[in-house]
C-alpha positions in Angstrom: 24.0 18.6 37.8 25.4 19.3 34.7 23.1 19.3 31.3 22.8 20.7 28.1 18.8 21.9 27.5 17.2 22.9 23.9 15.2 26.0 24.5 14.4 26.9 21.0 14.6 23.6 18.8 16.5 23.8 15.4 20.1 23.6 14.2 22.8 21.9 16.2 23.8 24.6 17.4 20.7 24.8 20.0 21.9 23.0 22.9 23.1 25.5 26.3 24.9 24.5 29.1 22.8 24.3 32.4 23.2 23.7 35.9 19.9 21.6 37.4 18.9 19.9 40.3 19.6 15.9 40.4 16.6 14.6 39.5 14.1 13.4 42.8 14.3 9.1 43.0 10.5 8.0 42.6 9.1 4.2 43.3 10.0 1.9 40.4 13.2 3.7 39.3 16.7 4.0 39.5 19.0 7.1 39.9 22.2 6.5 37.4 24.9 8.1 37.1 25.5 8.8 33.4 28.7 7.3 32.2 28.0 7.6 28.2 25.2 8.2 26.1 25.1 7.7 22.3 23.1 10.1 19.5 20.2 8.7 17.1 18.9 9.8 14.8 15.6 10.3 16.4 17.3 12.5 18.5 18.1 14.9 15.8 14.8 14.7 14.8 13.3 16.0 17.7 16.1 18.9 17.9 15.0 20.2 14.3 11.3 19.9 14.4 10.4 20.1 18.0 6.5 20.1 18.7 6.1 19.3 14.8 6.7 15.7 16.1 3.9 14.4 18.7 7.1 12.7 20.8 9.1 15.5 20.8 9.5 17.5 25.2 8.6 20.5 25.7 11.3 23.3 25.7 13.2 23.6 27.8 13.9 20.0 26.8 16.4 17.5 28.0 17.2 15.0 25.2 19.2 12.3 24.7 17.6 8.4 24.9 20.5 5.7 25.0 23.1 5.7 28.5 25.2 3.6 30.4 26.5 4.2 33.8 26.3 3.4 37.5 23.2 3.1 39.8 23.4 5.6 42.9 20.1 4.8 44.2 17.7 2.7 43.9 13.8 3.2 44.7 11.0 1.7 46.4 9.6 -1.8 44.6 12.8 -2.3 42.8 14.4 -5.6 43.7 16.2 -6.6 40.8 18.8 -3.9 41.1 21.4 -2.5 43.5 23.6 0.5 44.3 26.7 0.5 42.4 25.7 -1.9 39.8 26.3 -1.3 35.8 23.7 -0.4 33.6 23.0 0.2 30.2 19.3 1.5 28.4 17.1 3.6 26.9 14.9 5.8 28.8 14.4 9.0 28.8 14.8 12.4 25.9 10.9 12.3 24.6 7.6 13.2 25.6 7.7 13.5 29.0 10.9 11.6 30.2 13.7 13.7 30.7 16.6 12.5 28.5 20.5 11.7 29.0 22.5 15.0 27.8 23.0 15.0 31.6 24.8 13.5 34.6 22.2 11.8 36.5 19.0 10.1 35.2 16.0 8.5 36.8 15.2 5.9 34.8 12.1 3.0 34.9 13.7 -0.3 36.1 12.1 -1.9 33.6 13.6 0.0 30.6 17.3 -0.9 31.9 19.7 -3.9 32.0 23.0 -4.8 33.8 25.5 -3.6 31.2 27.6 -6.5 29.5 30.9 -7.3 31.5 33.2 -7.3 28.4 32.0 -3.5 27.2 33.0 -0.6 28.0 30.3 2.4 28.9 31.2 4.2 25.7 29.9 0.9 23.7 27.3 -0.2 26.3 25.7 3.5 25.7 26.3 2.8 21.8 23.6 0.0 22.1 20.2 0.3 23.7 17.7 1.6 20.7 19.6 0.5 17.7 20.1 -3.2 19.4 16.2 -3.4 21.0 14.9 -2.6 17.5 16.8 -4.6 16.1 16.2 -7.6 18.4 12.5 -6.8 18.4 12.0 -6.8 14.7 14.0 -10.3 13.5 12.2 -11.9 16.5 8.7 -10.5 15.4 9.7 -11.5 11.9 10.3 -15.1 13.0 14.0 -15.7 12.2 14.7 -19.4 11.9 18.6 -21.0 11.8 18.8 -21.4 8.0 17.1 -18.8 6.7 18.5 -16.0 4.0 18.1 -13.0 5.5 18.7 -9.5 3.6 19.4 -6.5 5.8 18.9 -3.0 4.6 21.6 -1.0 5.0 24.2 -2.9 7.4 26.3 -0.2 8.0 23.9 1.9 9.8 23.3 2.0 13.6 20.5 -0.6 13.4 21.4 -2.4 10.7 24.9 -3.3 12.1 23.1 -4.6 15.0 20.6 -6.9 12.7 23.4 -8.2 11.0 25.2 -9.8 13.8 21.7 -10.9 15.9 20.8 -12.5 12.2 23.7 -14.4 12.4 23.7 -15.7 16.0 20.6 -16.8 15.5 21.5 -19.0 12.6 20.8 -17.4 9.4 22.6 -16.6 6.2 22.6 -13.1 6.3 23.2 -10.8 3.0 23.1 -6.9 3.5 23.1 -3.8 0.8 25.6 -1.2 1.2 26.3 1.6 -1.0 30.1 2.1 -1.0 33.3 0.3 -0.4 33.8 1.3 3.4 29.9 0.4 3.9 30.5 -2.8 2.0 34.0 -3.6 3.7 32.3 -3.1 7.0 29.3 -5.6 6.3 32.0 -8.0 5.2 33.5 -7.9 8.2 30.2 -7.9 10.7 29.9 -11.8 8.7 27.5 -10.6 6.2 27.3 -11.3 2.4 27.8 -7.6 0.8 25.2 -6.4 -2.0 26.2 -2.9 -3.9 22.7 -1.5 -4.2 24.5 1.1 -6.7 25.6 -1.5 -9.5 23.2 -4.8 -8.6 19.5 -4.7 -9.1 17.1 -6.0 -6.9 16.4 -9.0 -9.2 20.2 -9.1 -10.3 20.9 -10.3 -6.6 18.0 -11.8 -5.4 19.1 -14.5 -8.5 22.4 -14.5 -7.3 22.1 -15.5 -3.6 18.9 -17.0 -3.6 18.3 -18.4 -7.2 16.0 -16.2 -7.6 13.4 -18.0 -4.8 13.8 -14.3 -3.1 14.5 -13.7 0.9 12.6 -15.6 3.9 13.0 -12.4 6.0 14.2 -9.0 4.7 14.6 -6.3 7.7 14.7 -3.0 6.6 16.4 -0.8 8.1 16.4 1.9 5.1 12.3 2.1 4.7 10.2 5.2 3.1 10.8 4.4 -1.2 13.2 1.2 -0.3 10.3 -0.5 0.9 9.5 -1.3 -2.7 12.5 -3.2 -3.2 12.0 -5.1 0.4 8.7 -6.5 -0.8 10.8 -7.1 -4.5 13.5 -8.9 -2.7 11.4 -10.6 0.0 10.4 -14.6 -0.8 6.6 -16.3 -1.1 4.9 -15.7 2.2 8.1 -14.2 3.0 8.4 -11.6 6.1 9.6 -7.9 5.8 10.3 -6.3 9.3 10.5 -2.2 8.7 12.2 0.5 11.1 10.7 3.3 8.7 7.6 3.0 7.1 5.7 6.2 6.9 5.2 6.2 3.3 2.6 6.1 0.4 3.1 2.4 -1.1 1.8 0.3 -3.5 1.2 -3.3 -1.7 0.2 -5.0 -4.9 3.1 -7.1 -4.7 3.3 -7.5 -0.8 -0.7 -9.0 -2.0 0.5 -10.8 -4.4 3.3 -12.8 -2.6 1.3 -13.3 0.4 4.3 -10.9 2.4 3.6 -10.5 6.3 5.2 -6.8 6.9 5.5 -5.8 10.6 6.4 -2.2 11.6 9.2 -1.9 14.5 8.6 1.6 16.3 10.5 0.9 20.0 9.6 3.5 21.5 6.1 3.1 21.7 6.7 1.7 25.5 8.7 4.6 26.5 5.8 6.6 25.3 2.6 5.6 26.2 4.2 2.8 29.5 3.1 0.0 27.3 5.0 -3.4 28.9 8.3 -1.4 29.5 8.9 -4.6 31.0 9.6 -6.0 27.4 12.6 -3.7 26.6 13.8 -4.8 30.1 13.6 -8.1 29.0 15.2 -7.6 25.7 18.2 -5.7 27.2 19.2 -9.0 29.1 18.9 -10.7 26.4 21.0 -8.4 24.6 23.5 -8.6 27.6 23.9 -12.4 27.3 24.5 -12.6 23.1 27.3 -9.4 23.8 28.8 -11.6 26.8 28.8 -15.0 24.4 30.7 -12.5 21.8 28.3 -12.4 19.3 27.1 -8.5 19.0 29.7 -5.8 19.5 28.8 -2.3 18.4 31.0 -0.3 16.1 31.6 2.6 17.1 32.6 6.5 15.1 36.3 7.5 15.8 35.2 10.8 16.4 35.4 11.6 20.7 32.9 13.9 22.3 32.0 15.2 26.0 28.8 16.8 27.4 29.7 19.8 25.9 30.1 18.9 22.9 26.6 17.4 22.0 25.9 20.3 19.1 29.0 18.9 17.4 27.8 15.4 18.0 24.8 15.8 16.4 26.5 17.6 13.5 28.4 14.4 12.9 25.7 12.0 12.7 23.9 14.5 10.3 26.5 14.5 8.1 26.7 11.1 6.6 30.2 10.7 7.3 30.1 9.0 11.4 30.8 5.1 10.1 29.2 3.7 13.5 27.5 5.3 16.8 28.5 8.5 17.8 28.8 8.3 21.3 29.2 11.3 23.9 31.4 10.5 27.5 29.3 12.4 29.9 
């Protein structure tokens, strides 16, 4: 099969073309054919700094995390699933999983989910980590119908998602952007838009909440702009963080009483910890898309397997407004 391997991690320029064998079907798995895989930024991450990150394959690695495509055959103990069915996850590209910069992947069963009938593969591919984190950290943070909730950066690949889970599950949902497109597209996901640049944290939290502060703030900025999640967040309020390796002051996270939980989604990729879980949450997933209340937005920008380097490159830049997504 076709793939694109990092042998010396670093600059997007890394990735070489490769011919390998289809990967060997194993008990509890599923062979897919790859349809479309998307690019995180974790993925870049692991390009640049390699064995400086304790998730990061050995080279030659195979990366790549989120797909969708087509089962071709399905291995012993798996009942749920069957040949020629649509499938969408997040499964391989770390440690020692190989990843989805290829055409075939043998993927956990329990890391996968039939792919929602009214997307496509390009935005079934978009979805996987961004949607499972995001789904994972509003229901650890205990969103209620009714609550204000503030999202973190709404325009961004997870925070896109929170947005839109926010409001099927009945909240009021505010989110900080930083410029007109960001704000224009936050508008449109059904969120109230907050300029970060010209509105202080207290400014808004008086504005939208008379000045009572957030039930739940998800954060899907994290490192410094914790601070201002634990400014913005209510009385016994509940942060939910995406990135929070970071010196802090909890002072005022003490003060308020704030319950702060920590999303990292791949931690059952990584150590087999209830895979089962994400299995779970993709179906989930599956049903909110089908009831048409998530849809990904996706980067204008087209690339193929080739083009992964240039991918990559995009999503660094600052400039992809949505996933960038890869046809395989």
């Amino acid at each position: 099969m076709k793939a694109m391997i990092v042998n010396n991690f670093g600059d997007s320029d890394v990735f070489e073309s490769m011919e390998l064998p289809k990967p060997a079907l194993k008990p509890g798995h599923v062979r897919v054919k790859i349809e479309a895989t998307s690019v995180n930024t974790v993925d870049t991450m692991i390009r640049q700094m390699g064995p400086e990150l304790p998730l990061s394959p050995a080279a030659p690695a195979l990366l790549g995390m989120d797909f969708a495509g087509v089962i071709e055959e399905v291995g012993e103990n798996v009942s749920e699933y069957n040949i020629g069915d649509e499938v969408y996850g997040c499964a391989g590209g770390l440690a020692d999983l190989p990843g989805t910069l290829a055409e075939y992947i043998v993927a956990d069963a329990n890391l996968i989910g039939l792919k929602p009938k009214n997307l496509n593969m390009r935005e079934a591919a978009a979805l996987p980590l961004v949607a499972i984190t995001a789904y994972e950290g509003l229901q650890r943070a205990g969103i209620k119908a009714g609550q204000n909730v503030l999202v973190h950066g709404g325009s961004g690949g997870v925070g896109h998602v929170a947005i839109q889970l926010a409001r099927h599950f009945g909240a009021n949902v505010f989110s900080t952007g930083g410029g007109n497109v960001q704000l224009e597209m936050i508008q449109q996901l059904g969120a109230t838009p907050i300029n970060y640049v010209t509105e202080s944290v207290e400014d808004y939290v008086q504005k939208h909440t008379n000045g009572a502060g957030f039930d739940l703030v998800f954060d899907s900025v994290g490192g410094a702009n914790m601070a201002k999640s634990f400014e913005a967040a209510a009385l016994n309020g509940q942060v939910a963080s995406t990135v929070s390796m970071v010196e802090l002051d909890l002072t005022t996270a003490h003060f308020k009483g704030l319950s702060l939980h920590v999303v990292f989604m791949l931690i059952p990729m990584l150590h087999d910890f209830h895979r089962e879980k994400h299995g779970a949450i993709l179906k989930a997933l599956t049903s909110i898309v089908e009831a048409g209340d998530l849809k990904p937005v996706l980067d204008d920008s087209v690339f193929f397997l080739a083009d992964v380097g240039k991918a990559h490159k995009r999503l660094e830049s600052g400039k992809a407004m949505g996933k960038v997504v890869i046809n395989i």
